[in-house]
C-alpha positions in Angstrom: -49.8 -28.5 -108.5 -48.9 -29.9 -104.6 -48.2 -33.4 -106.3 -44.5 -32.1 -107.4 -44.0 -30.0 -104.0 -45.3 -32.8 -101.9 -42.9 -35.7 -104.1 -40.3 -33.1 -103.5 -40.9 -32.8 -99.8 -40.9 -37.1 -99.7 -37.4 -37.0 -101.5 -36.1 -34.4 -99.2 -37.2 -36.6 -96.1 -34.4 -38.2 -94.4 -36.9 -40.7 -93.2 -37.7 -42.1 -96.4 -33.5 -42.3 -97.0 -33.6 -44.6 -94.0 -35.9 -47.1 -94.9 -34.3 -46.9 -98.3 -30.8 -47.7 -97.2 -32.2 -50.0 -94.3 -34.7 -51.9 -96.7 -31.2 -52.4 -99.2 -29.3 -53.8 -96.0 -31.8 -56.0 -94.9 -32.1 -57.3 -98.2 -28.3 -57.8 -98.6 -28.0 -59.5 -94.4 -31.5 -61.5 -95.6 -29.4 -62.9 -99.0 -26.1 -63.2 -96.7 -27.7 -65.6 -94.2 -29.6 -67.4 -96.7 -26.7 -68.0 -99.2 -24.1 -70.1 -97.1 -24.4 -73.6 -97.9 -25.8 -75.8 -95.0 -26.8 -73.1 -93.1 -29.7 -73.2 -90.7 -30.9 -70.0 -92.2 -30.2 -71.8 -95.9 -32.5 -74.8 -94.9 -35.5 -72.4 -94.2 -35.3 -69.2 -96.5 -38.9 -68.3 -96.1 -39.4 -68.5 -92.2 -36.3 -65.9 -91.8 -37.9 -63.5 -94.6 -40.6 -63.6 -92.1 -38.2 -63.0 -89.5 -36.4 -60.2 -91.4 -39.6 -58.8 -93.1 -41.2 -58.6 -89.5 -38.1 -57.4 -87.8 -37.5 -54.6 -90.3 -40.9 -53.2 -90.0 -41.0 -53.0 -86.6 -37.8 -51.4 -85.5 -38.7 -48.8 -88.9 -42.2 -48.4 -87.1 -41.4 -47.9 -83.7 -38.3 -45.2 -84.3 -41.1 -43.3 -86.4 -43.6 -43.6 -83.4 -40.6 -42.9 -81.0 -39.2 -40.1 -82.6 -43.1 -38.6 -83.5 -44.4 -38.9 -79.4 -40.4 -37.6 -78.5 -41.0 -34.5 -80.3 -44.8 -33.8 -79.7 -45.5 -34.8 -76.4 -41.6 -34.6 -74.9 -41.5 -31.3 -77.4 -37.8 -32.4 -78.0 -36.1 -31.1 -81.2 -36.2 -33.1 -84.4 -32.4 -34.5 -84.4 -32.7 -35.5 -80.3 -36.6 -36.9 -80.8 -35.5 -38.6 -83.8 -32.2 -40.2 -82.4 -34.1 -41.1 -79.4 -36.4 -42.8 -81.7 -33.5 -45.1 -83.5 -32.1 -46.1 -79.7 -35.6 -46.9 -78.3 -36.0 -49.3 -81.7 -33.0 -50.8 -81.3 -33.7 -51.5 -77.8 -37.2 -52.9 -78.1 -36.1 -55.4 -80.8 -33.5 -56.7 -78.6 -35.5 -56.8 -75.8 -39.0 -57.5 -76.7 -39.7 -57.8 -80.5 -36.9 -60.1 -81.9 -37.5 -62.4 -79.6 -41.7 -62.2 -80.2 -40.6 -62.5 -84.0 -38.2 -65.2 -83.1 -40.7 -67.8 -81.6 -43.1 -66.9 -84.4 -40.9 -67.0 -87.4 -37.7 -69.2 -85.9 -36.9 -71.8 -83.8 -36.9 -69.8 -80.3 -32.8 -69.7 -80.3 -31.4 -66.8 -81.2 -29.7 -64.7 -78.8 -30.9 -61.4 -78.0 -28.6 -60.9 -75.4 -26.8 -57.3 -75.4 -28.7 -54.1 -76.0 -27.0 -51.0 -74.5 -24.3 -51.0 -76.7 -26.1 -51.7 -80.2 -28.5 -49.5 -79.4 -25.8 -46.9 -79.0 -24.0 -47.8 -81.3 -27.3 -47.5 -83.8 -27.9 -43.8 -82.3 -23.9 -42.9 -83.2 -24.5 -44.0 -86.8 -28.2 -42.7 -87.1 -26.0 -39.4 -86.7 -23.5 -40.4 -89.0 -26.1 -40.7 -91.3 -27.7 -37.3 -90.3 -24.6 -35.3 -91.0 -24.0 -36.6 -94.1 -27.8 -36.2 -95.2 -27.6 -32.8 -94.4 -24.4 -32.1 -95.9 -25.6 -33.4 -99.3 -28.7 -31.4 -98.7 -26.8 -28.5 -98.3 -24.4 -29.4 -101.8 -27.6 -29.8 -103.6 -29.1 -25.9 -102.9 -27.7 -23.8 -105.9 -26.4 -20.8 -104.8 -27.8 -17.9 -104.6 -28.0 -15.4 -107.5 -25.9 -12.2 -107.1 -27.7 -10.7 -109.7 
């Protein structure tokens, strides 16, 4: 009987909506970079699905972790922890793990060279995104019975 509450509870989580949408996006950015003719990307389509597979899974892994330690050990509310959790991912790609993936995966030369303003700019949409979860949440209650 938990298996329908606990699916329900997974499909209610606006975690598993993010890696949903970011999984589509990184598949659409992977096929973008790999599809222009005489590209670098082009000329080695499986060293940047490392990159892209490897990037994705860490920036997904370390908001989780962020956003988990924000709200247990920081005892921050969910929306803050979790917000937190998206800006300190963003961050940490640009600062240490795209360029760790970069030498593994790539040729050692791509820039990695702002990071306040994507990882705000990241945080800005993760609430975006937030809002509108919630508001689709909200359309999908029935209404209650006035009976």
């Amino acid at each position: 009987m938990t298996g329908g509450r606990d699916r329900a509870r997974l499909v209610a989580s606006h975690w598993v909506w993010l890696f949903v949408i970011l999984l589509v996006s990184s598949a659409f950015d992977y096929w973008d970079h790999i599809s222009r003719p005489g590209s670098v990307f082009a000329q080695a389509p499986i060293a940047w699905l490392g990159f892209t597979v490897a990037s994705f899974l860490t920036l997904f892994a370390i908001a989780r972790v962020a956003a988990w330690a924000l709200g247990r050990f920081a005892r921050l509310p969910e929306l803050p922890a979790s917000t937190l959790g998206i800006l300190l991912a963003v961050a940490v790609h640009l600062l240490i793990a795209g360029p760790l993936w970069d030498r593994v995966f790539w040729l050692g030369r791509l820039q990695f060279d702002a990071v306040l303003m994507p990882a705000f700019i990241a945080a800005l949409l993760y609430l975006f995104y937030r809002a509108v979860f919630a508001l689709i949440q909200r359309l999908m209650v029935p209404p209650r019975s006035r009976a």
